[in-house]
C-alpha positions as CSV (number, residue, x, y, z in Angstrom):
1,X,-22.0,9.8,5.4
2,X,-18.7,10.9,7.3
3,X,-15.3,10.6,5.8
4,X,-14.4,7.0,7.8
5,X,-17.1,5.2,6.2
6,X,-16.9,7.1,2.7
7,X,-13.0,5.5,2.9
8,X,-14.0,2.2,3.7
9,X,-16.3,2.1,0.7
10,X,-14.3,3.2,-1.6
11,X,-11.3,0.9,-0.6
12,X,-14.0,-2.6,-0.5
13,X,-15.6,-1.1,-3.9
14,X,-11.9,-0.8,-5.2
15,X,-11.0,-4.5,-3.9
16,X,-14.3,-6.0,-5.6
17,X,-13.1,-4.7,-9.0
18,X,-9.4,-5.8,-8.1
19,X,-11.6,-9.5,-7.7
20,X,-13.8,-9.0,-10.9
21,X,-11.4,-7.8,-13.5
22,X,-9.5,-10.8,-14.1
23,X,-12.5,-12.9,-14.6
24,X,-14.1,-10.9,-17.9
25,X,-12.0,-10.3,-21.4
26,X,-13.0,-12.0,-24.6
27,X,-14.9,-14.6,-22.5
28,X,-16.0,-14.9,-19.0
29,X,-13.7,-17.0,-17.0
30,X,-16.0,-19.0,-14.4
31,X,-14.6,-18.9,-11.1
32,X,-15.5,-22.6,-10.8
33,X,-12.3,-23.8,-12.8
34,X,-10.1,-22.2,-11.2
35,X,-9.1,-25.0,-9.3
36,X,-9.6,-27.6,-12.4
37,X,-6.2,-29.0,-13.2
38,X,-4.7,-28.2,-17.0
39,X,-8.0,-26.4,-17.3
40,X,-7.5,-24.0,-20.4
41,X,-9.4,-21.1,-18.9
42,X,-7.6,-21.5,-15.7
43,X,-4.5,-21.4,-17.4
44,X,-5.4,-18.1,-18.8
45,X,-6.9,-17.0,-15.6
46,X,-3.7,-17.6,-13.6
47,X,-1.1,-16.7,-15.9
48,X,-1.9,-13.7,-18.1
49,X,-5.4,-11.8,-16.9
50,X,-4.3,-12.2,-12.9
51,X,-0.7,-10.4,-13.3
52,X,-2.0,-7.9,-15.9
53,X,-5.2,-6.8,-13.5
54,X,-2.5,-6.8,-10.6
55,X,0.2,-4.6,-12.8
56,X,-2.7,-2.5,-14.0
57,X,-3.7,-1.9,-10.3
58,X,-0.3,-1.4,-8.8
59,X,0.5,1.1,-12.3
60,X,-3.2,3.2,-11.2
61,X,-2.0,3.4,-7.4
62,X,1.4,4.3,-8.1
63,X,0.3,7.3,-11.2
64,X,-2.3,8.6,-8.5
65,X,-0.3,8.8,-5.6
66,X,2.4,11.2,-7.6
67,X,-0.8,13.3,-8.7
68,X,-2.1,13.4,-4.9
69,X,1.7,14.3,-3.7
70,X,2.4,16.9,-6.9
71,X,-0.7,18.5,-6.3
72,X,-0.5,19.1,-2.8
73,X,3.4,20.5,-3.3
74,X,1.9,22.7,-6.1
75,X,-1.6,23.7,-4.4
76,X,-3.0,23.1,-7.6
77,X,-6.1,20.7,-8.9
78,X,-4.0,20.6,-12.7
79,X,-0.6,19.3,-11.4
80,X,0.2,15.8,-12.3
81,X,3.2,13.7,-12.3
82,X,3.8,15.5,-16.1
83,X,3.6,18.5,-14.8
84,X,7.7,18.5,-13.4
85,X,8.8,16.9,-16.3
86,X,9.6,13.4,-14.7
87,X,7.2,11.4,-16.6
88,X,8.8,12.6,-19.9
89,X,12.1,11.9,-18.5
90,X,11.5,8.4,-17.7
91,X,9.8,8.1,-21.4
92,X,13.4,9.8,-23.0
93,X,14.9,7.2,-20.4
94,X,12.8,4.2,-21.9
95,X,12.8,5.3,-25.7
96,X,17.0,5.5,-25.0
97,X,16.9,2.1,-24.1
98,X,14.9,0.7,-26.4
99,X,17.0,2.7,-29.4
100,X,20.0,1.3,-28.1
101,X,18.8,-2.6,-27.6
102,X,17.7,-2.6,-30.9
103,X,20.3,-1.0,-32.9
104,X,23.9,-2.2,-31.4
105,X,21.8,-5.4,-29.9
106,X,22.6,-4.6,-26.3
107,X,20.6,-6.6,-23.7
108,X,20.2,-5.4,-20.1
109,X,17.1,-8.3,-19.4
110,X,14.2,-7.4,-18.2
111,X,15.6,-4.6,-15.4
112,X,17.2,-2.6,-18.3
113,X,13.7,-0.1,-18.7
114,X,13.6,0.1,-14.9
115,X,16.9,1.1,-14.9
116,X,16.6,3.7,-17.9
117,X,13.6,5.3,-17.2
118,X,14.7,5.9,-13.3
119,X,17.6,7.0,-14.7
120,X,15.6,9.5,-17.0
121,X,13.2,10.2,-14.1
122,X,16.6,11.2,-11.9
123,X,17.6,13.3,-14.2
124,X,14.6,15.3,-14.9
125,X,14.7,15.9,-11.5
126,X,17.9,16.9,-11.3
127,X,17.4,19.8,-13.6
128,X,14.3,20.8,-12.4
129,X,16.4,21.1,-9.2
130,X,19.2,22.8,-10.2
131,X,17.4,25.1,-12.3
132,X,14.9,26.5,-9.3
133,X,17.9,25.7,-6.9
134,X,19.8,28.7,-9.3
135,X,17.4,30.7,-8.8
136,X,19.0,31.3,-5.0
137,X,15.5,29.3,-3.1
138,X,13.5,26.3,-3.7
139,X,10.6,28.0,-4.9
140,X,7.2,26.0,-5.6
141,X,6.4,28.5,-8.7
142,X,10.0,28.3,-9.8
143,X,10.1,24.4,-9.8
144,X,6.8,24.4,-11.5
145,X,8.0,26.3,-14.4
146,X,11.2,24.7,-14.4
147,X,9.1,21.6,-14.8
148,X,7.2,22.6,-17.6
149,X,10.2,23.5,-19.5
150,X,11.5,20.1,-18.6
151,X,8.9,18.4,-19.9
152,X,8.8,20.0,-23.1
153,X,12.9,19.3,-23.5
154,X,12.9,15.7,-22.7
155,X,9.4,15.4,-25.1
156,X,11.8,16.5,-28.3
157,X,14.2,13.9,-27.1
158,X,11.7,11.3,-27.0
159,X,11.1,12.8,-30.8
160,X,14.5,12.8,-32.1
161,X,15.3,9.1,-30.6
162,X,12.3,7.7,-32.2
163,X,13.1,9.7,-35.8
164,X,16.6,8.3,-35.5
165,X,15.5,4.4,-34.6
166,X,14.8,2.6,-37.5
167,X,11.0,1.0,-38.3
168,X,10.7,-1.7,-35.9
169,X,12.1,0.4,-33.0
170,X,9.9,3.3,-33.8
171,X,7.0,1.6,-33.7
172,X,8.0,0.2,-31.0
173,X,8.8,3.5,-29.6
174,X,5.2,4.9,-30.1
175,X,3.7,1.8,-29.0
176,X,4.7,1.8,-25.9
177,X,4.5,6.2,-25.4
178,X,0.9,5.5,-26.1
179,X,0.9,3.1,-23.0
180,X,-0.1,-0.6,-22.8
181,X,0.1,-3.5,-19.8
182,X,0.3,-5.8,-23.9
183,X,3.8,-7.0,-23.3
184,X,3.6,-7.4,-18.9
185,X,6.8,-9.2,-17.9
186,X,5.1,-11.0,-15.0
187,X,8.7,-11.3,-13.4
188,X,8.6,-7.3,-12.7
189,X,5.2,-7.7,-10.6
190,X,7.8,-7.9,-7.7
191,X,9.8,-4.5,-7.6
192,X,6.7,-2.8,-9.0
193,X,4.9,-3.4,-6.2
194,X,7.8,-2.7,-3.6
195,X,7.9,0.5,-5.0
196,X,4.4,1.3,-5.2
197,X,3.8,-0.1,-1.8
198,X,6.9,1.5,0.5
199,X,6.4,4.6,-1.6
200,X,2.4,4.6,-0.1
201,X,4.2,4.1,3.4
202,X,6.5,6.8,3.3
203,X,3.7,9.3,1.8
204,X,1.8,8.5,4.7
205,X,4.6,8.9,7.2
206,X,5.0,12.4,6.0
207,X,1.3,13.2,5.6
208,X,1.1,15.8,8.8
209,X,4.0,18.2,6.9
210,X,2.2,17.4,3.7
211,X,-1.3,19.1,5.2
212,X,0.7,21.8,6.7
213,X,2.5,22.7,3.3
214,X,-0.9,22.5,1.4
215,X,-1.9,25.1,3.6
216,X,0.4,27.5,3.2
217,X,4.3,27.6,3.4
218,X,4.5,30.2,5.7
219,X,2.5,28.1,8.2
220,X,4.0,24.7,7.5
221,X,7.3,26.5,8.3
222,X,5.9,28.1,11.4
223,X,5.4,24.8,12.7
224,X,8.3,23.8,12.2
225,X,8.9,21.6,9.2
226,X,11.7,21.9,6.9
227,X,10.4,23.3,3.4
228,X,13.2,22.6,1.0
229,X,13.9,18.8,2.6
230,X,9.9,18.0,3.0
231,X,10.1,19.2,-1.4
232,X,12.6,17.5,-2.1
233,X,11.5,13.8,-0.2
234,X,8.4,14.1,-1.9
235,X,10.0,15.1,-5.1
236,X,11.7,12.4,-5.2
237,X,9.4,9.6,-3.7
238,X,7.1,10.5,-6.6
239,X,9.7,10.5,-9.6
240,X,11.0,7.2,-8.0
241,X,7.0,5.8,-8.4
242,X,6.4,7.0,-11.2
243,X,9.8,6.2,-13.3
244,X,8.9,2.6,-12.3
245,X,5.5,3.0,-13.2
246,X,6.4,4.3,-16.7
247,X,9.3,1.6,-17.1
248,X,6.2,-1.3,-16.9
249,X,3.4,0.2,-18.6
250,X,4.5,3.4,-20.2
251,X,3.6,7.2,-19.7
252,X,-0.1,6.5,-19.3
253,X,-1.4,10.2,-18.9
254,X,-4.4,11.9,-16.6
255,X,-4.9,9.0,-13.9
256,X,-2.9,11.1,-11.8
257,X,-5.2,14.1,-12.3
258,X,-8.2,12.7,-12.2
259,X,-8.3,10.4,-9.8
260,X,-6.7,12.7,-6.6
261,X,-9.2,15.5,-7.5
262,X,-11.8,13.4,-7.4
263,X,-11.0,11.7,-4.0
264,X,-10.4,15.0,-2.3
265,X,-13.9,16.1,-3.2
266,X,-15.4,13.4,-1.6
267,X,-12.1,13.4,1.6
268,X,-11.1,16.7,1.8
269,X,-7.1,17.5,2.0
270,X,-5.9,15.1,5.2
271,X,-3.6,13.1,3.9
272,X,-3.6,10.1,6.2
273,X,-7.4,9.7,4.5
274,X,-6.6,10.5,1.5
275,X,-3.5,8.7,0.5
276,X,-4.9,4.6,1.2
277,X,-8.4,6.0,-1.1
278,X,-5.8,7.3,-3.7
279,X,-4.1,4.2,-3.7
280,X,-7.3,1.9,-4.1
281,X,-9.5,4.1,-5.6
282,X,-6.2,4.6,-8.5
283,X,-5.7,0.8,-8.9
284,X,-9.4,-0.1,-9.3
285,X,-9.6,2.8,-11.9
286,X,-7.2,1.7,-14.1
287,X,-8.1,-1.9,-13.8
288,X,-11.6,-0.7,-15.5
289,X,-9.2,1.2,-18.3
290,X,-7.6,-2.1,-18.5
291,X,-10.6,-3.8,-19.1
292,X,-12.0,-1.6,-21.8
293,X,-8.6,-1.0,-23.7
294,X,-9.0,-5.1,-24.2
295,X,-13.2,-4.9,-25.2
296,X,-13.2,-1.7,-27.1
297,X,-11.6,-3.1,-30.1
298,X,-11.7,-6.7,-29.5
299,X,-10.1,-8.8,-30.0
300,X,-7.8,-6.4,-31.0
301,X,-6.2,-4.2,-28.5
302,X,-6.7,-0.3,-27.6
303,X,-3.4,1.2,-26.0
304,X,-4.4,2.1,-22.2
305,X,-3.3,5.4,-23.1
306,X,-5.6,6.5,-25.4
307,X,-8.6,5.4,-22.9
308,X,-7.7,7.7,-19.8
309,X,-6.7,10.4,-22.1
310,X,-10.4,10.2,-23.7
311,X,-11.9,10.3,-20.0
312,X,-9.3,12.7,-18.8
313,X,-9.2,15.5,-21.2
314,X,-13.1,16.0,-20.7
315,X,-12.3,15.8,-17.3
316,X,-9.4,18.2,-17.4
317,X,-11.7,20.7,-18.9
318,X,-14.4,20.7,-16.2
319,X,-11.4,21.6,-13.6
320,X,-10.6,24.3,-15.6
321,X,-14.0,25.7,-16.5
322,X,-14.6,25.0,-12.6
323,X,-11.7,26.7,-11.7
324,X,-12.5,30.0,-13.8
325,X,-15.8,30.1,-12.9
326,X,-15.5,29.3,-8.7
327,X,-11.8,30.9,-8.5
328,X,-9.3,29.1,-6.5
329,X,-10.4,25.3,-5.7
330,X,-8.0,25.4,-2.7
């Protein structure tokens, strides 16, 4: 099967689950009443399991596209949008709005998480820069362990915020780190998926210098493209994603490791291929977390989180033993 027709059946695959999710849940919604005025079902069809399947999808595209792009800066299978510390800066970001809401009853409306977990995600990146920048280049193993150090830094301030809110707040707190689509403002559909979408375009605008940097720096710069502005665009295209990403849904964890590996088994590294599969093939997965964080428990609900971590940590642990045992996957 060559690579055009392996895309275009993984995007229509992708689209049917987009068209099947909303339909299942603690009952089976026929498709027949859709059109049935005041119909109960159709009520619930239209207003809470249509947005929620559509955040879900837009939340798995946006987490695997920062995987693909951290990955390919990194040249490395375990990189994910955790791995530069921008995840757990939009979480401090989040948690610090949520802290202050609650306790001096400050209300920003519905933008105020957006806002706060950019702001996190901004400055996580910031550091990272500033840190590798300090170190007189803008090296790739620099950044990556300025990221790690990142992550672990704005992680203890998630910590402390929560251990200084009071009950309500910190359960809030952990409810949402543990991700969960439970509380979708249907309103913020919008800029989620302007974000999600244009960052897709621009990803796929830059795709040539992309392949050229995963292939080598000294190559990509031997053709011509500029290292430090190409690192930092991306850098920043992904944080911007993935801030919003985390301000809707939360830091939901692995989708952006799994699902870019997997995809770049099946396409190989050309990014113009592999960014549309990593956008469908993302959305549809997480639509089928969706889906079993609401049936697992039912009717109670499991946090999203907890599902891809159980499938991710298994699969983390085959890239590693695969890794060890075949040397470098790149």
């Amino acid at each position: 099967m060559n690579v055009s027709l392996r895309i275009t059946l993984l995007i229509v695959l992708s689209l049917l689950v987009l068209a099947i999710c909303p339909f299942f849940g603690l009952t089976f919604i026929s498709p027949a009443v859709l059109t049935v005025p005041d119909h109960q079902d159709a009520e619930l069809f239209w207003r809470l399991r249509l947005p929620r399947t559509v955040a879900a999808f837009l939340a798995g595209a946006g987490l695997s596209m920062g995987g693909m792009i951290f990955q390919a800066l990194f040249r490395n299978p375990l990189a994910t949008p955790f791995t530069l510390g921008v995840s757990s800066g939009a979480s401090f970001g989040a948690s610090v709005y949520f802290w202050v809401s609650g306790a001096f009853l400050v209300k920003v409306g519905s933008l105020g998480p957006l806002f706060a977990s950019l702001l996190g995600a901004f400055l996580s990146m910031f550091l990272v820069w500033s840190i590798t920048s300090s170190r007189g280049g803008f090296q790739t193993a620099i950044m990556l362990l300025a990221g790690v150090v990142i992550n672990f830094f704005f992680s203890s301030l998630v910590l402390f915020v929560q251990y200084i809110s009071n009950a309500n707040d910190s359960l809030r707190i952990m409810h949402w780190l543990m991700g969960s689509l439970a509380n979708l403002e249907t309103a913020r559909l919008a800029e989620l998926a302007f974000v999600v979408i244009m960052g897709g375009v621009f990803v796929m605008s830059l795709a040539p210098q992309i392949d050229l940097l995963t292939a080598g720096e000294e190559l990509a710069a031997s053709r011509g493209v500029k290292l430090k502005t190409l690192k930092i665009e991306i850098f920043v295209v992904a944080s911007v994603i993935v801030g919003t990403v985390v301000s809707l849904a939360g830091p939901i964890g692995f989708v952006g490791l799994m699902v870019p590996h997997a995809c770049r088994l099946m396409l190989g590294w050309n990014h113009r291929s592999l960014t549309p599969t990593v956008f469908f093939v993302g959305g549809a997965f997480l639509c089928l977390c969706d889906l079993a964080s609401r049936l697992i428990l039912a009717p109670a609900e499991l946090p999203i989180g907890i599902v891809t971590a159980l499938l991710g940590g298994p699969f983390f642990l085959w890239i590693l033993f695969r890794t060890n045992s075949a040397g470098d996957l790149f």
